[in-house]
N, CA and C atoms as a LAMMPS dump frame, in Angstrom:
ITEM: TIMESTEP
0
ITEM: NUMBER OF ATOMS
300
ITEM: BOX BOUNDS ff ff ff
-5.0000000000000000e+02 5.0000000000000000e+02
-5.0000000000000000e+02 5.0000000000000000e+02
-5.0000000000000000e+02 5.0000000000000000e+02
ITEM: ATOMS id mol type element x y z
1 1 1 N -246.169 -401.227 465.101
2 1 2 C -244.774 -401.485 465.399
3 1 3 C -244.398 -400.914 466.773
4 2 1 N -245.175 -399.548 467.402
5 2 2 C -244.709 -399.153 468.589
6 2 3 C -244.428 -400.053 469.59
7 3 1 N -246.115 -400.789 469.301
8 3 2 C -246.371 -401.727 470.183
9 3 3 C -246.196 -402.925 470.547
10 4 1 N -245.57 -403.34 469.139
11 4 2 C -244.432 -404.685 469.287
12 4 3 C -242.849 -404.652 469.447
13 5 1 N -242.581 -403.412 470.007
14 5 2 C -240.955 -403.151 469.593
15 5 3 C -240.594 -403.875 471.353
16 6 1 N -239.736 -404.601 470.899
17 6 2 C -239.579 -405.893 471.6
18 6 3 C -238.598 -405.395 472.823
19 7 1 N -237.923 -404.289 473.417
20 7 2 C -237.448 -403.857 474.381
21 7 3 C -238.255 -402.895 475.354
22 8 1 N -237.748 -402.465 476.411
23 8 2 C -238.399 -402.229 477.298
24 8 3 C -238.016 -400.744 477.007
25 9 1 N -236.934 -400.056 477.048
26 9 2 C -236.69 -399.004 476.436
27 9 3 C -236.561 -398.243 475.095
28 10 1 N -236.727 -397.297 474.642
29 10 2 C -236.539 -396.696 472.916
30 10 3 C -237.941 -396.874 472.306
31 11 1 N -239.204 -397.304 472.569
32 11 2 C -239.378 -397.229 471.347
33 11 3 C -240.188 -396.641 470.828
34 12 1 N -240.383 -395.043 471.136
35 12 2 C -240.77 -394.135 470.297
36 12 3 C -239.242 -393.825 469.777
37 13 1 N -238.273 -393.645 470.393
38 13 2 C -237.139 -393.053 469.535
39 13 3 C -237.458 -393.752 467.988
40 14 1 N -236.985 -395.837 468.172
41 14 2 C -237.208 -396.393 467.077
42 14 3 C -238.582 -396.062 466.304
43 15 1 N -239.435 -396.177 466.744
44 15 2 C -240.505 -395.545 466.162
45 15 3 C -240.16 -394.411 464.962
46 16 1 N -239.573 -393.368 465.706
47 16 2 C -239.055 -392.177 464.891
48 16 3 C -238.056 -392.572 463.916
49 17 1 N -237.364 -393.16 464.235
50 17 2 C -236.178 -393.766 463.341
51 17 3 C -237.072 -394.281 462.094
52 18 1 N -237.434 -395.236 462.668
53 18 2 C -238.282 -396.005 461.013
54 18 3 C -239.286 -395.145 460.581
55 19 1 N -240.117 -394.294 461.264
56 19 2 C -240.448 -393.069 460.18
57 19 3 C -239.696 -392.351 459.353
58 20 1 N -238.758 -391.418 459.735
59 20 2 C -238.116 -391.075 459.397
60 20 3 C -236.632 -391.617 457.937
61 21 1 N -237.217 -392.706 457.96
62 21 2 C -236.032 -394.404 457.042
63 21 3 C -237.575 -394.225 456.427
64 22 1 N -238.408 -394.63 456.633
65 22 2 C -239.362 -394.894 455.872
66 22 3 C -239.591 -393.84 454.475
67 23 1 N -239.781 -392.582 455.063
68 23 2 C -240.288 -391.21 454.194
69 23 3 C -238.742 -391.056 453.546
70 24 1 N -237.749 -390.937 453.983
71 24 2 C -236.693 -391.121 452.831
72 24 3 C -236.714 -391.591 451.504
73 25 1 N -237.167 -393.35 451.774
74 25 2 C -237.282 -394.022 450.496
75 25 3 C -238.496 -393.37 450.014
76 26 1 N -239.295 -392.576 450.683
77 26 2 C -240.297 -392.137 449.228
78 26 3 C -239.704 -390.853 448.999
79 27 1 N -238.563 -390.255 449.173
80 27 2 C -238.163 -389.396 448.612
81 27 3 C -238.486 -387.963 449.523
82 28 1 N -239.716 -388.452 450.524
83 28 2 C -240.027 -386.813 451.478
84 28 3 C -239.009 -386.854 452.392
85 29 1 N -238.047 -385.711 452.626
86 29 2 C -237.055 -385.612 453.264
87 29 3 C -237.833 -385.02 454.184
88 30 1 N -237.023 -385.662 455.946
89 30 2 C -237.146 -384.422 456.513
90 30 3 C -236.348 -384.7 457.737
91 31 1 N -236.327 -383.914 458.749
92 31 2 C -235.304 -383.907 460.202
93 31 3 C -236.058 -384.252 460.728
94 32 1 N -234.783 -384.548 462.111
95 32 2 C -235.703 -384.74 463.109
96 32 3 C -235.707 -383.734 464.732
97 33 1 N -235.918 -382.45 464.038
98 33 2 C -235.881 -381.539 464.49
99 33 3 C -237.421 -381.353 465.42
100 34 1 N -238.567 -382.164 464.521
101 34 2 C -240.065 -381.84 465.535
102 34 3 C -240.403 -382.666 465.976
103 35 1 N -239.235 -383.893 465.877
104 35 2 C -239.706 -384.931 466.723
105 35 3 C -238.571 -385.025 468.127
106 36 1 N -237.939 -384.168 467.686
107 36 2 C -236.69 -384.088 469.419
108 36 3 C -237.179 -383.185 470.084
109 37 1 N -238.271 -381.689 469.473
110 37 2 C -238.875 -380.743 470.236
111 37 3 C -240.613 -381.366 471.019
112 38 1 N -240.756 -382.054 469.952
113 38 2 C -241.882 -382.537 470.993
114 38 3 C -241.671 -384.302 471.047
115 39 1 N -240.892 -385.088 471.623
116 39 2 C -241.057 -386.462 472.002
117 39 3 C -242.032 -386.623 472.88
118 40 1 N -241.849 -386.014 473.836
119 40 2 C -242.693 -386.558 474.963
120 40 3 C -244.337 -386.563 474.243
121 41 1 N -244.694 -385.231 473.825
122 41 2 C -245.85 -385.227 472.183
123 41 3 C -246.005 -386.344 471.772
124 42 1 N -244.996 -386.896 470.966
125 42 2 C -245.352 -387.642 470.056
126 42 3 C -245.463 -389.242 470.54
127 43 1 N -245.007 -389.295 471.466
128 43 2 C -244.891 -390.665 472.541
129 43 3 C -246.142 -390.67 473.586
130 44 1 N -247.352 -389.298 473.777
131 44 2 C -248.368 -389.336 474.399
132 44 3 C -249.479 -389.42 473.011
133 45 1 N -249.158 -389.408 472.156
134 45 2 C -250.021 -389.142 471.274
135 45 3 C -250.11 -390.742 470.495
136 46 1 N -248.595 -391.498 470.33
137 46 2 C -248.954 -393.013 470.036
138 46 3 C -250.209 -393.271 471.135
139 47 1 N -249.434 -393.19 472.72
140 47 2 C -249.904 -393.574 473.329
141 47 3 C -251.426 -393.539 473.158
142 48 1 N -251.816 -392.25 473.516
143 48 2 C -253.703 -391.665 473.427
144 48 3 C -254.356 -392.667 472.099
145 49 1 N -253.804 -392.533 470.96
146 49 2 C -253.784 -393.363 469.534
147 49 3 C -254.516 -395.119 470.078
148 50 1 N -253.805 -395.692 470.765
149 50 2 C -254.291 -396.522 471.274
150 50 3 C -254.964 -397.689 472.78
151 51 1 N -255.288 -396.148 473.071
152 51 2 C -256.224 -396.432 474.643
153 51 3 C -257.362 -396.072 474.222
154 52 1 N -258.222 -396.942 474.991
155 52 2 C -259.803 -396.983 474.678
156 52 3 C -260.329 -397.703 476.037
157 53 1 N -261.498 -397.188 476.196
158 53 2 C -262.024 -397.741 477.303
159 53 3 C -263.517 -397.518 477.379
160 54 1 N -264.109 -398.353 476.713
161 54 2 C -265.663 -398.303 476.288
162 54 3 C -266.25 -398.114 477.611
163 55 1 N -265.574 -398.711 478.625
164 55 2 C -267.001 -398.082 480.121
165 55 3 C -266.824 -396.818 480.635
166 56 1 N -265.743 -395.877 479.788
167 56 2 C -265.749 -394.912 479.708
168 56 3 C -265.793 -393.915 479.377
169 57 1 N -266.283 -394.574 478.003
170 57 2 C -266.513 -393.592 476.241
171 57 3 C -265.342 -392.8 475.883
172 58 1 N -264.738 -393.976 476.32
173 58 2 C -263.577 -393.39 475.963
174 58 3 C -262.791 -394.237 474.204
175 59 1 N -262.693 -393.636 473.29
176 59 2 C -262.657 -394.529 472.02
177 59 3 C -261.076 -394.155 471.471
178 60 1 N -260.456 -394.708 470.687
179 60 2 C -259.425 -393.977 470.159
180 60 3 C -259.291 -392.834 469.512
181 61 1 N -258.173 -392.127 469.653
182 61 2 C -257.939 -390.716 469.263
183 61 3 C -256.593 -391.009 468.299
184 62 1 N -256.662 -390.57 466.785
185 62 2 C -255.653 -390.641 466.492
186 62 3 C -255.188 -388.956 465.85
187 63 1 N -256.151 -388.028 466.356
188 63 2 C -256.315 -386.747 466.061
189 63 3 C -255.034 -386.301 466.623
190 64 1 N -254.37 -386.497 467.573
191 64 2 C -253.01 -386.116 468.078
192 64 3 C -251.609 -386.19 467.26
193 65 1 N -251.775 -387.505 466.105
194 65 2 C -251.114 -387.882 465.344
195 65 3 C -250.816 -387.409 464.171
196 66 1 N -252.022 -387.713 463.711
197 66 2 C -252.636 -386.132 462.775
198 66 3 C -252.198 -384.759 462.311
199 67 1 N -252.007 -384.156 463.718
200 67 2 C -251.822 -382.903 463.905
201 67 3 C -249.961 -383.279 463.697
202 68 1 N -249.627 -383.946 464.519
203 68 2 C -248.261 -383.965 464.689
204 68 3 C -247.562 -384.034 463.019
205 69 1 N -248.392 -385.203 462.48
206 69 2 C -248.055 -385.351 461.093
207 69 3 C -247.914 -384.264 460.102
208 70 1 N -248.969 -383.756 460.333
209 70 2 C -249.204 -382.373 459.319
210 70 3 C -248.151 -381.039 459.584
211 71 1 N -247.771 -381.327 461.032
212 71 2 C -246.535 -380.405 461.042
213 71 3 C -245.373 -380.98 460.296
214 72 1 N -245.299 -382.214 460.333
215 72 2 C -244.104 -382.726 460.234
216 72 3 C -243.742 -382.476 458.582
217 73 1 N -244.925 -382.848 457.589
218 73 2 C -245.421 -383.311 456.1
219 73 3 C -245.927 -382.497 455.275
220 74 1 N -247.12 -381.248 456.228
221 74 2 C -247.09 -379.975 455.523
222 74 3 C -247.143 -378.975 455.856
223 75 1 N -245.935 -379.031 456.938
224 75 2 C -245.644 -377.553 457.364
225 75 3 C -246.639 -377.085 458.339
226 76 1 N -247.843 -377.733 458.9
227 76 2 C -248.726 -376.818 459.583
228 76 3 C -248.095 -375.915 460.86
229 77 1 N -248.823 -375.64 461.266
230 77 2 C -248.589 -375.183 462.941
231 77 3 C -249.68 -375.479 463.903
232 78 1 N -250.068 -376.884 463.988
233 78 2 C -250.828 -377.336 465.053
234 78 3 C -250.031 -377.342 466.206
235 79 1 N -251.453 -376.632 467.275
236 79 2 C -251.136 -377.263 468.794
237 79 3 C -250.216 -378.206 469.145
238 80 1 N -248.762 -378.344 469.604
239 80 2 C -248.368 -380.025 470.199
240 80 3 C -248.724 -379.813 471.35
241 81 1 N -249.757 -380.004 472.539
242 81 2 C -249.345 -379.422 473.56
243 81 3 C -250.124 -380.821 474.273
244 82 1 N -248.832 -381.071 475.625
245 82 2 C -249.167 -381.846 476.36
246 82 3 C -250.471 -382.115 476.978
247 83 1 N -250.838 -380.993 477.39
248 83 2 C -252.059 -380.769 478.13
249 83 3 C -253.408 -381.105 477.553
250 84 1 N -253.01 -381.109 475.896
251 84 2 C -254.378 -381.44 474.856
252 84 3 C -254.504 -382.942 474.828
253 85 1 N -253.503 -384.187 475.437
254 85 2 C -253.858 -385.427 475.588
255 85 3 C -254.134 -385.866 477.04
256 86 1 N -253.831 -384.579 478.038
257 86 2 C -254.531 -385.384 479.333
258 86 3 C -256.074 -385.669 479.3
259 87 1 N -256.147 -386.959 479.717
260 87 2 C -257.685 -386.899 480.116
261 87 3 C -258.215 -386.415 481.04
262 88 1 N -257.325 -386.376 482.235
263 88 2 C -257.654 -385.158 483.633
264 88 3 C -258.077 -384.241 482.935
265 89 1 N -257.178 -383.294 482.189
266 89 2 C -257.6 -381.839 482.11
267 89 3 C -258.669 -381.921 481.194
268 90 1 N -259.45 -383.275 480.497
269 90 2 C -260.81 -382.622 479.941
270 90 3 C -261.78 -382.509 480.95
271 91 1 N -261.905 -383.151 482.172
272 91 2 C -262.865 -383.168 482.948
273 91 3 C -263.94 -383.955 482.222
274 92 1 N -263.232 -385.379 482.097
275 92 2 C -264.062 -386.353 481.458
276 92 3 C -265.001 -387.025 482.062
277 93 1 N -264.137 -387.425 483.148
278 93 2 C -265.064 -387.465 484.436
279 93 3 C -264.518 -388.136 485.92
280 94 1 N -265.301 -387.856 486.668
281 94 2 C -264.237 -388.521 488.404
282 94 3 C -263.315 -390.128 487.912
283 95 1 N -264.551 -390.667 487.93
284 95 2 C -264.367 -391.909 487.616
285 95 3 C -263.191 -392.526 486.893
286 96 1 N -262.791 -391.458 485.43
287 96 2 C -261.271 -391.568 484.819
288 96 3 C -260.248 -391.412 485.215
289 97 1 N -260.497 -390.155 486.261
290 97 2 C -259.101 -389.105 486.757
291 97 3 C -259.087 -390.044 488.171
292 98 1 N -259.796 -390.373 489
293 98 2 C -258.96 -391.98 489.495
294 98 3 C -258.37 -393.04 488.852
295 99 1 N -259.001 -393.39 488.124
296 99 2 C -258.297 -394.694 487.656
297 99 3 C -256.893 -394.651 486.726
298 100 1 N -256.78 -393.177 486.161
299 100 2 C -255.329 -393.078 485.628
300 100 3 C -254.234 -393.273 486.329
């Protein structure tokens, strides 16, 4: 749905919205208190979720999501941290950190 949300602006907000509408009707309440502290998080982490780039071994990551979830669903205290979805800062390789 991120990726079909048919405007050019919002749509991790909407994103959040229909999560958030979604887990209601099953009854898991919750705010949206860790998704206004980390957006930019959770909007690099759709993102990372679905970039891939096989001539660069580069495959999908939905481990960012994951983490975010488990804060959100059971309380964890994972990492949100920007810096854990750059691909620059893994030193993946020259070749990536140009072409980003």
């Amino acid at each position: 749905m991120w990726q079909i949300h048919p405007f050019r602006d919002g749509n991790t907000r909407t994103i959040c919205v229909f999560i958030q509408k979604n887990l209601n009707t099953l009854n898991i309440k919750t705010n949206n208190d860790l998704f206004k502290e980390n957006s930019i998080f959770f909007r690099n982490a759709l993102v990372r979720s679905q970039y891939s780039n096989k001539e660069q071994n580069i495959d999908y990551d939905y481990s960012y999501l994951i983490n975010f979830f488990e804060n959100l669903l059971l309380n964890s205290n994972n990492n949100l941290s920007n810096d854990d979805l750059d691909l620059k800062e893994k030193n993946i390789s020259k070749k990536i950190i140009h072409s980003l």
